[in-house]
N, C-alpha and C positions, 0 to 999 in steps of 0.2 A: 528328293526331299520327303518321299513317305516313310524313309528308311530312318530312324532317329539318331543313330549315329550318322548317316549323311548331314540331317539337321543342324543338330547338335554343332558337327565342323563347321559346316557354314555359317552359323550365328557367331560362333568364336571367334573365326576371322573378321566377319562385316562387322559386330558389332568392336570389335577391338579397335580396327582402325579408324571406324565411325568416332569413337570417343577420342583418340588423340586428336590435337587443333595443327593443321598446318596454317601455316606464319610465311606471309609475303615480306623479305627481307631486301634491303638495298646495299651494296658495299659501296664503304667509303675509307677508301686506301686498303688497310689488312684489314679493318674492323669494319663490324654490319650491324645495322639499325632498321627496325621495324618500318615498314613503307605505309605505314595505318592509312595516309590520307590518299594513297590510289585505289579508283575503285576495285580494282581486283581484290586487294585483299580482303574487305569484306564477301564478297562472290563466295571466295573460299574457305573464311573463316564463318563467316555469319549465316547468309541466305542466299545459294547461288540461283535461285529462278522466286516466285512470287510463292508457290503453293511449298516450297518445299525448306527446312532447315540443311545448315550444312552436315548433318550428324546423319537426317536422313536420306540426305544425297549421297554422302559417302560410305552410305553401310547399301543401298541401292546398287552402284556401282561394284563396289566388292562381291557382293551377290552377282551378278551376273555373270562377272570374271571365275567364279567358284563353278558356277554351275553349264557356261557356254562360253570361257573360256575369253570372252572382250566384253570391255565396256565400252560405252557412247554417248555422248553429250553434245549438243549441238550448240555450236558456238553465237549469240546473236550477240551483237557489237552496234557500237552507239557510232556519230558520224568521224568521231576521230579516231575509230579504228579501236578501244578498248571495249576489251569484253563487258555485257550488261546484266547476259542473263548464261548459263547452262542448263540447256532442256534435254532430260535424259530419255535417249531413245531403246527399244525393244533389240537388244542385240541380234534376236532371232530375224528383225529388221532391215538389216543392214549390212552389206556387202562390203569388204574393202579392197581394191588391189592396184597394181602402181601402173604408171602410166607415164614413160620419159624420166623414169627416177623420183616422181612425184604418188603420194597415197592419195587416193581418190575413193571415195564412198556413195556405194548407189543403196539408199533408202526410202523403199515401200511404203509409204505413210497407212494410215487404217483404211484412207478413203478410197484405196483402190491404185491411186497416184506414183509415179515416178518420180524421185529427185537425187541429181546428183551437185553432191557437198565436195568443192576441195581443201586443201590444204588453208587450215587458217578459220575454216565453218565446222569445223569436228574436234572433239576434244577425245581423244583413243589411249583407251589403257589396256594394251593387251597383254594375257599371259603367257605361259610358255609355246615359243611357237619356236617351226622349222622353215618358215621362209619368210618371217622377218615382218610379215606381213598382219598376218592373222595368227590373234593364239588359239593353241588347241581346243577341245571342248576336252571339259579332263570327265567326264560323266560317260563321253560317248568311249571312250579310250579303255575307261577302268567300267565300262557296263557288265562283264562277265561276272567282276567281282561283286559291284553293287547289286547285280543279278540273281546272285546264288543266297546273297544276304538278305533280300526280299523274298525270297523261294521261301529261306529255311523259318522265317518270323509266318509267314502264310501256313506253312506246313504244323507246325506247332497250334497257328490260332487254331485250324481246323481239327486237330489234334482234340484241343481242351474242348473245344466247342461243341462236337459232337459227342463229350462223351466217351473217347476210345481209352481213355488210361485207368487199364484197372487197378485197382486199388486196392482190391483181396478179393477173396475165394468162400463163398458160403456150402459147406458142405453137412449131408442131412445123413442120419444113419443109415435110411434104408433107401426106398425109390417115390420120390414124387410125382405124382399123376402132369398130364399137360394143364388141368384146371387149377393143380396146386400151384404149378408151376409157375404160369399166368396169376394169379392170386397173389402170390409173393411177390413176382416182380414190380406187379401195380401199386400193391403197398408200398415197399422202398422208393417207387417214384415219386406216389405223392408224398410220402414223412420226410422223404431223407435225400432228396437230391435239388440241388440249387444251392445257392449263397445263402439263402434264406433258411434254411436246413442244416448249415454245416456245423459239426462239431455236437449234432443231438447226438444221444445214445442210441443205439439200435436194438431193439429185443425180437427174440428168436424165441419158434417155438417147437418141439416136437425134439428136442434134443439136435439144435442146427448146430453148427459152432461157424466162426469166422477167423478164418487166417489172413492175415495180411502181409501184402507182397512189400519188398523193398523193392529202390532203386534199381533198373537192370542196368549192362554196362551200357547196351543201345541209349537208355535215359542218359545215364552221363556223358557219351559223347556228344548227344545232341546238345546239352548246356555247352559242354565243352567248345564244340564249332562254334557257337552262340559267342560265344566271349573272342575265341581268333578274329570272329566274322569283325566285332568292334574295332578292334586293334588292326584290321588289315583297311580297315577304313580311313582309322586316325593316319594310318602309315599315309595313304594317298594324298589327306591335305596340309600334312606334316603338323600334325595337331598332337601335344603330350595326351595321352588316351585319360589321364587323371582332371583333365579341363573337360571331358565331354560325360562323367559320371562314372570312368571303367577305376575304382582303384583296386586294383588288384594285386599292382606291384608298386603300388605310391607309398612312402614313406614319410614319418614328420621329418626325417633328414635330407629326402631328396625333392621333394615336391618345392621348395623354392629354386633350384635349381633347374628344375625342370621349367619352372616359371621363367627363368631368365632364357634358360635355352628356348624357349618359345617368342621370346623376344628379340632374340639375336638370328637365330635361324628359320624362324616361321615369317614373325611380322616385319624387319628390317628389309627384308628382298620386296617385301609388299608398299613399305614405304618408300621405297626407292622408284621403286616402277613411278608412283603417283607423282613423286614429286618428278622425273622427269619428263612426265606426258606432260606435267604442270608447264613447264621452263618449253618445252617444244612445241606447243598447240596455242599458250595460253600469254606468253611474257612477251611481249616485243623490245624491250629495254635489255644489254649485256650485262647490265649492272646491278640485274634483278633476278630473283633464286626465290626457291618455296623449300620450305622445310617443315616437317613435322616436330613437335613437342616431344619428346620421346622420355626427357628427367622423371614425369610422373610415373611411365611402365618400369623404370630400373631403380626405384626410388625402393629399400630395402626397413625396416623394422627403426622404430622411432630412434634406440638406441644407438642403430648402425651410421643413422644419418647425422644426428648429435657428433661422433664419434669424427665421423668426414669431416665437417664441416668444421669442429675443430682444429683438426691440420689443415685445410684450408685458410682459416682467418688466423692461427699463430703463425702459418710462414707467409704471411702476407699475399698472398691470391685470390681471396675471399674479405671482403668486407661484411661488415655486419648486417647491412641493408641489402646488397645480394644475399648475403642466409634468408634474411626474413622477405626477402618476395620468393623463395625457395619455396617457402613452408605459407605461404598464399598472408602473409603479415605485413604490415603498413610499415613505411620508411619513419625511421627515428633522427631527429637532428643528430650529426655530425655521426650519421651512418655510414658516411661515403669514404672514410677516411680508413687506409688502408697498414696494417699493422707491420712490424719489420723485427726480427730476433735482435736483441743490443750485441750479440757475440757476432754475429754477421759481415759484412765487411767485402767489396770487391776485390778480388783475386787481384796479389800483386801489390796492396794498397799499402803504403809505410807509416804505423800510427808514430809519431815524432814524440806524443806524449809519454808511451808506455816504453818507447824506448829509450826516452830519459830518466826512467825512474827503475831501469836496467841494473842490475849489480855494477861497479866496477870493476876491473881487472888489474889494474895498474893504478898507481899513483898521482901519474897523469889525469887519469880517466875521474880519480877522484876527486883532483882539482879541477877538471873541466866540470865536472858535474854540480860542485859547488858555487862556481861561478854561474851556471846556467840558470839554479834554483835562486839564484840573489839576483840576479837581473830581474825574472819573471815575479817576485815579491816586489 
């Protein structure tokens, strides 16, 4: 985390998923409705323990999965067995592994203490792992990398800091003594060196002149590493490198794109994971599911949504009152009432009307057809 592009990734992911709401749902037949009056979904949506919001439990937890690879929350449950509270424990904490096919967790409290939690007392969000158990540490995995990336910001501060990057060349016509020498030097430290200093004129005396050095190629490789270094980071937490400050290769053309692919391929696997610790640690009912909001993250330019939501509500899918809790807008009388095309018509259907008012062909057809229209007068 001292690295700012490590930063940077990790605030990206915790806070992203911090801000979407996961939604405790109910199915009833194919369709599903909001389970508001169980306590879980508040836990989830609102306050899952006393000191803590749901935004900053769920950007807590993301954090820890980024940086040690699991998270942990202790499940405390009221007497009929539903969750009351989630208290998030120290990953570095906490042990897990299986025992008869069952995950079991032995966690160290601060006080010095033993305890072990089983199944049904842990709420576990692990990341990528290889035995199903525990996820990796992705820090401890890619430390070479993050390694070389704090070297080379070290190497640079100490760099500026002391002072080593010359900047040009003061050259004298003839030979200066060591007391000139000294002389000069002390002057340009005190006039002309520090922040406080920068950008004064310098005056030279005795016929000096000053050359000043350009970029060597060493300087621009070192930038150069400098920018790979960002990008080989963003690569680790699959983060678009134009979200963490690198735009280098962002464009006004591709940077919503990249928005979206960050939602599909970064945060989706992320909201997945949660919503099925959610259903596995947390749901005792088969008929109950958590799902994330997700319409707000792929929700595209006023226009484009306008544009949707019109084919939506003219081929009837969309009513008008779904558009306006879309757009966060209060229900309008006879909102709920869904529109249909008048050319429309179920496959097969025989309109008797239009095919009475059909051309004739025959003579016959002429007289039956007049007959038809004097009856229905």
């Amino acid at each position: 985390m001292r690295f700012s592009a490590v930063y940077s990734c990790v605030r990206v992911i915790a806070e992203t998923l911090a801000t979407v709401p996961i939604i405790l749902y109910r199915r009833k037949g194919d369709a599903k409705e909001r389970d508001v009056n169980h306590p879980l979904y508040s836990l989830l949506h609102d306050y899952p323990n006393a000191w803590q919001t749901a935004f900053e439990f769920k950007e807590m937890l993301a954090m820890h999965i980024c940086l040690r690879g699991n998270a942990y929350a202790e499940i405390i449950r009221n007497g009929g067995g539903q969750p009351e509270q989630l208290i998030p424990l120290h990953p570095d904490r906490v042990s897990p592994y299986l025992i008869e096919g069952q995950r079991v967790y032995k966690y160290w409290p601060p006080d010095g203490t033993t305890r072990i939690l089983m199944p049904g007392e842990m709420f576990h969000v692990p990341g990528l792992s290889f035995d199903g158990v525990s996820g990796l540490n992705p820090i401890e995995y890619q430390r070479d990398t993050i390694g070389d990336a704090i070297a080379t910001r070290e190497y640079g501060s100490k760099v500026f800091n002391n002072g080593a990057m010359v900047s040009g060349i003061l050259k004298h016509p003839s030979h200066l003594s060591a007391e000139a020498t000294q002389r000069l030097a002390k002057q340009i430290k005190d006039k002309y060196e520090g922040a406080a200093n920068a950008g004064k004129t310098l005056i030279l005396e005795e016929g000096m002149d000053f050359s000043k050095l350009g970029m060597t190629s060493q300087d621009a490789q070192f930038l150069e590493n400098k920018k790979f270094q960002i990008s080989d980071i963003a690569r680790i937490f699959r983060v678009p490198p134009h979200l963490i400050g690198d735009l280098d290769r962002a464009t006004f053309s591709n940077i919503e794109q990249q928005s979206l692919e960050f939602v599909q391929y970064t945060m989706l696997p992320w909201f997945t994971r949660f919503e099925q610790a959610v259903k596995r640690d947390l749901i005792l009912k088969n008929n109950q599911f958590a799902e994330f909001l997700m319409d707000v993250m792929l929700r595209g330019d006023i226009k484009s949504r306008y544009d949707a939501y019109a084919v939506g509500r003219n081929w009837g899918w969309l009513n008008a009152n779904e558009i306006r809790a879309r757009e966060n807008m209060n229900p309008v009388e006879n909102g709920d009432i869904y529109l249909q095309p008048l050319n429309m018509q179920p496959a097969g259907q025989f309109d008797a009307e239009k095919a009475s008012l059909a051309e004739p062909s025959t003579k016959e057809d002429l007289q039956k057809q007049k007959e038809e229209q004097k009856n229905a007068s």
